[in-house]
N, C-alpha and C positions, 0 to 999 in steps of 0.2 A: 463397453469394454469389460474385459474381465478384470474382476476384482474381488481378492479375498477379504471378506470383514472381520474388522479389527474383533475382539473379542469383549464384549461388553461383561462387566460385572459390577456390584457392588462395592463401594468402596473400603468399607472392613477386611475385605478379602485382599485388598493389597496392601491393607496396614494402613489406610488413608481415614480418617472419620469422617464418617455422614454429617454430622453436626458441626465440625471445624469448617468443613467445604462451605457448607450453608453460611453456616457468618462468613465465610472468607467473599464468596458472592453479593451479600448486601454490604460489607464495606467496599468492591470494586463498585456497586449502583450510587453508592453515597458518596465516593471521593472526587464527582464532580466529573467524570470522564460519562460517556453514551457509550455504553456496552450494545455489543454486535453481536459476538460470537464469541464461544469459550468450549476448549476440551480439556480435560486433566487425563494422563494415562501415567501408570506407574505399573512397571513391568512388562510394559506393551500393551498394557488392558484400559480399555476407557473407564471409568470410575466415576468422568463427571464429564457430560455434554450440555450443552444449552445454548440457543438461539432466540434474541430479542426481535419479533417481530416488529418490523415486516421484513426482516434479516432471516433466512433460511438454510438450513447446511447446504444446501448448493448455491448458495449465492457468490457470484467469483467476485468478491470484496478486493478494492485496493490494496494493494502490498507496498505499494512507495518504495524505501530501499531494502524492504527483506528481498525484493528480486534478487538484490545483486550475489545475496543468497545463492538462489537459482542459479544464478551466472557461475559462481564459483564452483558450483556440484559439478557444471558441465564440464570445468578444467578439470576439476577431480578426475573425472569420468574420461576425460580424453588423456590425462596422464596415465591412466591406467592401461588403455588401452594403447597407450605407444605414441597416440599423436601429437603429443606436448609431452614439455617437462621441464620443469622446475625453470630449470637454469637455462631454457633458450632463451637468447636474445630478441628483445623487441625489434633490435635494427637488421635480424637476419631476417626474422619473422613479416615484416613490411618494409622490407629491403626495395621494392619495387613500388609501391608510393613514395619512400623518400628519396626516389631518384627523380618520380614525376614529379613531386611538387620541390625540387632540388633544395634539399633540406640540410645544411650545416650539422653534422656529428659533432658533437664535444665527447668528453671522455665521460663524463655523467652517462649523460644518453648512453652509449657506448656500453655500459655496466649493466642498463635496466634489462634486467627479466621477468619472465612469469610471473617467479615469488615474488619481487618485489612489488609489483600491479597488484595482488593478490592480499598484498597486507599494508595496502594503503600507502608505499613507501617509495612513490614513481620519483622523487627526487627534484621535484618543483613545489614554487612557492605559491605558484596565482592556478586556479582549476582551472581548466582550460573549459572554452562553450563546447556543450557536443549537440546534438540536434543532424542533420545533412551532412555537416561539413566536420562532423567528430575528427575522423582518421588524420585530417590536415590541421585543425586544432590542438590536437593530441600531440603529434608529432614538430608542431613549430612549437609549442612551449619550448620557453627556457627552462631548461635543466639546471639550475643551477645550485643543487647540494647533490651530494651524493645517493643514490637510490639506498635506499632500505635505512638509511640514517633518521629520518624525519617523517613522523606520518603525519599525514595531509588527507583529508576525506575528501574523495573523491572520483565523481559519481561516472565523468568520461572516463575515465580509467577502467572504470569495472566494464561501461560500456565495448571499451577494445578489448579486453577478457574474450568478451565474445562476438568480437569482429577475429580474433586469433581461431577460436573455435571452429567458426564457418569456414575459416579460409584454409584450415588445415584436416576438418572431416570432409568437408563438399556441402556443408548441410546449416541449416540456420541452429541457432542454438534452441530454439525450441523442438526443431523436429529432429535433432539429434538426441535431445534427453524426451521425449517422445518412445522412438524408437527403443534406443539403449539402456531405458531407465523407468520412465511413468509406468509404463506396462507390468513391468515385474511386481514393483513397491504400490503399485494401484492408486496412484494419482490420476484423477479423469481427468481426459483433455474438456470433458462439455462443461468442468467445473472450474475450466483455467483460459481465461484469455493473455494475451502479450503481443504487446503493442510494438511494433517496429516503425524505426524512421519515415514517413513516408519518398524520401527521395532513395538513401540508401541500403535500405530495405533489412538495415540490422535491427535486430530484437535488442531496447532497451532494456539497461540490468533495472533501472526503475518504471519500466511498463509494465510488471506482472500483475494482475488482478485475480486472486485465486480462491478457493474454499477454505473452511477454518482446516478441514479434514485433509486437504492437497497438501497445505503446509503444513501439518503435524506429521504427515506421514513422510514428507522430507526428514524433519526433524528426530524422526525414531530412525532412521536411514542411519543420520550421524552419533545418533547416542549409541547404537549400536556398533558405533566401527567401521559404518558402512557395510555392512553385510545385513542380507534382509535372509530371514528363515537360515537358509542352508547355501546360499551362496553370498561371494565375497564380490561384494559389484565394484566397491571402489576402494583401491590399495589401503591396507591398513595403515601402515608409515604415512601415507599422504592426509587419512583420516586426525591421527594423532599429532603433524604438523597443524593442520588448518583450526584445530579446536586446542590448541594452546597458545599462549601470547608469543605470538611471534615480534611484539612489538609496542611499544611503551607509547599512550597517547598523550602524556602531557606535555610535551613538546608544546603542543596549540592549546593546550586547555590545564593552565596550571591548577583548577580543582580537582581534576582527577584524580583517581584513587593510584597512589603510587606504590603502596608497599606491597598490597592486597594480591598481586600476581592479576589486578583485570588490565585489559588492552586491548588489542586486536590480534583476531588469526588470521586468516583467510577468508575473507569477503563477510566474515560474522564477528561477536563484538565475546571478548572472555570478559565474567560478570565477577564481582569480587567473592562470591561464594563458592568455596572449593568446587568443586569440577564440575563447574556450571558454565552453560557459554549458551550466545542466543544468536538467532538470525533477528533482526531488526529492523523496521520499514519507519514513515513519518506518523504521528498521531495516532500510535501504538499499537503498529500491527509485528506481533513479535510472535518468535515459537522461544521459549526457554526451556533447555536441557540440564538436569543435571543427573552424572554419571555416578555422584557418592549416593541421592536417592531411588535414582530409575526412575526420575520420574520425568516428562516432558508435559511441556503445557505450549496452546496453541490461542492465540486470541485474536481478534479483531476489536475497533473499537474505534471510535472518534476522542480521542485526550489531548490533552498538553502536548505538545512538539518542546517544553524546554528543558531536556536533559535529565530530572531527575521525577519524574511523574509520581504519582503517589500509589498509582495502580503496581509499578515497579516494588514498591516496599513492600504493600500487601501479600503479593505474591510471593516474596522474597521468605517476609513471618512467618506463612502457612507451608512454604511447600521446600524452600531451599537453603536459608540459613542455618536451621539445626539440622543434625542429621534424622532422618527417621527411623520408626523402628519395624527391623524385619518382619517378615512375616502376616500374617492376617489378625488381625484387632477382634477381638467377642463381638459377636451379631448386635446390633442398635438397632431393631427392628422400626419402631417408633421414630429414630430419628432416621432411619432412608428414608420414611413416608414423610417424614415432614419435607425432607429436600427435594427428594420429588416430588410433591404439591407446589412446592416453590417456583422450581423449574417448571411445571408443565406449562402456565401462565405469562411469564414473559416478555414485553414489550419494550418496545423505545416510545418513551414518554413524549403523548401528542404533544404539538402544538398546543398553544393557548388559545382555547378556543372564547373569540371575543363574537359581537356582534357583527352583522356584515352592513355595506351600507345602507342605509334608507333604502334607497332605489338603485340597484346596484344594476338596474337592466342601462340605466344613461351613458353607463363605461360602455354599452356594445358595439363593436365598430369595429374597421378594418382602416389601422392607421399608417402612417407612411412615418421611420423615420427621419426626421430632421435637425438633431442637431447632431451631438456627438455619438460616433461609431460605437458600438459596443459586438462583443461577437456572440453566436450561437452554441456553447460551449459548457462541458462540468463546471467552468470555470465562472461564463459570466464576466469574462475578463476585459476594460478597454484596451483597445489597440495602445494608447501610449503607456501602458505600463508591459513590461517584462513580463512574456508569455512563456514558459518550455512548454505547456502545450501544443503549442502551432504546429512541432515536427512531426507529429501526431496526428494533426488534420490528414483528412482525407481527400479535400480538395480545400484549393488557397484563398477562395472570396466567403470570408466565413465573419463577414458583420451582418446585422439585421438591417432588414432593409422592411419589414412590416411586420406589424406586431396585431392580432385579431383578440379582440376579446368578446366572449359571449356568453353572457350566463341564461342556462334553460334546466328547467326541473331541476333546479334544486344543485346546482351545479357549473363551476365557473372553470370554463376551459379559455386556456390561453397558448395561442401558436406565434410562435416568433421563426419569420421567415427568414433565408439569407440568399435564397435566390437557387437554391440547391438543395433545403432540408428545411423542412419545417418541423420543428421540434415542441413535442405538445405538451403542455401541462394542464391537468385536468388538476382543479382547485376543488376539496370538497370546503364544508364550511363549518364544520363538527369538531375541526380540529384531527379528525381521525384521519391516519396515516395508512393509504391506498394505492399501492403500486401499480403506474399505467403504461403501459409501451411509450416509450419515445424514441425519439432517433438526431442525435445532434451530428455537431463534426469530428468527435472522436467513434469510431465503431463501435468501439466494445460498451459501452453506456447507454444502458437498452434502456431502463426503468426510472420513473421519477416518482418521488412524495408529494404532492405541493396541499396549501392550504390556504383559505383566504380568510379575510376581515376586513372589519374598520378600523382604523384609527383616525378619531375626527372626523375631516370630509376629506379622508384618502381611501383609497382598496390598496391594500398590502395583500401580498401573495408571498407565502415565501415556502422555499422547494428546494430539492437538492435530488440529485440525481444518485441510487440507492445506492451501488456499489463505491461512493465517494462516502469523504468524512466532512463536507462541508456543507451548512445551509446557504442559500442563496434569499437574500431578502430584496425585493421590488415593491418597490412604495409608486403606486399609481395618483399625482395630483393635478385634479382639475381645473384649467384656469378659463376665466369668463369669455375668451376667446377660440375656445375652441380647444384649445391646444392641451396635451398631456405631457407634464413632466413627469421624467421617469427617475428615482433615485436607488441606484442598485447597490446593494454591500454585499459581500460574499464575510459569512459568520464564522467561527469556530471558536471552541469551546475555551474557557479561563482567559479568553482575549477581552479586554476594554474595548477596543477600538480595533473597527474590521478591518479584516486582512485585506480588502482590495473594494474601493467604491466606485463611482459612477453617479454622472448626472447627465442626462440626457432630454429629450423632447421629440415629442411626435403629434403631429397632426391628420385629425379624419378625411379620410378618402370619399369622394362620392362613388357612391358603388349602384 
């Protein structure tokens, strides 16, 4: 597609220093977050790029809920254009579900609009499920406060944002901001996936998966007003409603910043520093703007999911809390070249590379499992704990049903079957991180890291699948009867104790 490129330059030239950037960079690598991806631009101009291998600018990295981001531009974008607004009714809008599924109006219901969906204010207490059955989820909640009075996050809400969108352009929300929007502002579609329900075929506001570069250049979209170059894509007034607080969060979270003017606007979060506001995903996939510096920043990253991350402050010190100063800074020849030497090099820090087993060829085999289900997935996930992935699979029998292990030259590949997909992980044993084709039950999760060793008399492998933020840890152990227990944790970072385990068994097949 065509695309104009951003305008690269040195960072003195926008008043930014070379050498602030650089420390601002090794305290993001040091505060304990896995740096992905990073842009800085002030004035529209990139200043500062860089990408931790095996992370590359076109990698379409998980967004989590900066989609709902996404989500929100496309209401923008359809109020502009006449097809929405503001103040329609949710019950005129799916007036024809809440008759099929004969749905009781209260006077709540009755009030909610757009804006109130829009800034978190649907007027219920409990989040409703969304997954297949969103629309009727959505719509049987109890209402019971008044819409726009109380914000509540959440995630079905943003979702029917953009069941309203399709159902009022003709067109899914991605191929509507496709169309109306990517093309202009130069967001690649090959650098952007979005995942839709697999039964009712809506694009979740939390399935987008995108570039560090797709979502900065959203991000200059709203710093600017919504106007990109020389035209006005999305109404100015509706710009300046959604990037101010529309709405006080501590209602639910009495540490909130109360006086500071942060909150929520419109499907993105206002930050307590003057006219600064961010779009926001889980485990710190953020774009932050602000309007007093000009400046916008785009990151990826595996971090803390609690609230007040330490990557947040850093950012905050260097680029948003004071104001900056106009103009272009005296040339620091010496320190560009140091930041660029810094930058050119790059990585996300292997694995620990340990010994592998004795005789690591005895694990090779083609096993069947037998005890507890576990699935074929980013996730890794058992069947008895709470999946929102599933709505996602692509088809529905998605436990392993045989696991193959084989190590040859130098090299330990491992397929776990589900009877539909075998999804491969090639293990090297160096520790070093090597992106392999895979293919599980979500589509868009093409690439995997994995790595293997010993610990004691087990093989551990552990892998994650690259445009995700989580490790996957599988402890392979041997018992005198043949049998392999399998003990799986799915990792992430500042946690003690993982987000989600598994123990299971498998026994070798005569082949």
């Amino acid at each position: 597609m065509y695309k104009k490129e951003l305008e690269r330059v040195r960072p003195e030239e926008v008043g930014l220093s070379s050498r602030a950037l650089l420390q601002m960079v090794k305290e993001l690598e040091e505060c304990g977050t896995e740096m992905h991806g990073l842009m800085v631009t002030r004035d529209g101009k990139v200043a500062l790029e860089c990408w931790w291998a095996p992370y590359t600018s076109r990698t379409a990295h998980i967004c989590h809920s900066m989609g709902k981001s996404y989500v929100g531009t496309a209401v923008g974008l359809a109020c502009t254009q006449g097809y929405l607004h503001l103040q329609d009714k949710i019950v005129d809008l799916f007036a024809d579900e809440i008759a099929e599924y004969q749905i009781h109006v209260n006077e709540n219901m009755r009030k909610l609009t757009i804006e109130h969906v829009l800034m978190m204010a649907n007027g219920m207490s409990v989040h409703p499920a969304s997954g297949a059955g969103l629309l009727k989820n959505y719509l049987c909640s109890e209402f019971d406060h008044e819409p726009g009075t109380r914000f509540l996050y959440n995630t079905t809400g943003s979702c029917m944002l953009g069941a309203a969108v399709a159902k009022t352009t003709g067109k899914s929300v991605r191929q509507y901001l496709e169309e109306e929007l990517f093309y202009t502002i130069g967001v690649e579609s090959d650098c952007l996936e979005w995942m839709a329900f697999h039964e009712n075929h809506i694009h979740a506001a939390p399935g987008v998966a995108s570039s560090t570069e797709n979502n900065l250049r959203l991000g200059l979209l709203y710093l600017n007003h919504g106007r990109w170059e020389d035209r006005q894509l999305i109404d100015e007034e509706w710009m300046k409603r959604a990037t101010t607080r529309r709405i006080r969060t501590d209602v639910v979270n009495p540490e909130a910043h109360l006086e500071d003017g942060s909150g929520y606007g419109y499907q993105l979060w206002i930050c307590p520093e003057p006219e600064t506001f961010k779009f926001s995903g889980g485990h710190g996939q953020d774009v932050v703007m602000s309007r007093r510096n000009h400046v916008a920043v785009s990151i990826n990253q595996a971090a803390d999911d609690g609230g007040s991350r330490a990557e947040d402050a850093i950012l905050s010190r260097y680029l948003f809390a004071e104001q900056l100063p106009e103009g272009p800074l005296p040339d620091d020849e010496e320190g560009y070249q140091e930041l660029c030497a810094y930058l050119a090099g790059r990585k996300v820090k292997n694995r620990t590379s340990r010994e592998v087993p004795e005789d690591i060829r005895k694990y090779n085999g083609i096993y069947a499992v037998t005890g507890a289900e576990f699935h074929v997935n980013t996730e890794l996930r058992p069947l008895t704990d709470s999946n929102v992935y599933t709505d996602f699979y692509d088809h529905e029998d998605v436990a392993v049903k045989t696991v193959s292990i084989c190590y040859k030259d130098g090299v330990l590949e491992l397929i776990l079957d589900d009877g539909t997909y075998r999804t491969r992980l090639e293990a090297s044993l160096d520790g070093e991180l090597r992106p392999v084709y895979s293919k599980g039950a979500i589509p868009i999760y093409t690439q995997t890291v994995s790595c293997a060793y010993a610990e004691g008399e087990t093989l551990v492998v552990e892998t994650k699948f690259l445009q995700t933020c989580f490790w996957t840890r599988l402890v392979f152990h041997r018992e005198v009867d043949g049998r392999i227990l399998i003990e799986g944790t799915k990792e992430r970072l500042h946690e003690a104790d993982p987000y989600i385990s598994f123990m299971s068994e498998m026994k070798r097949l005569e082949v």
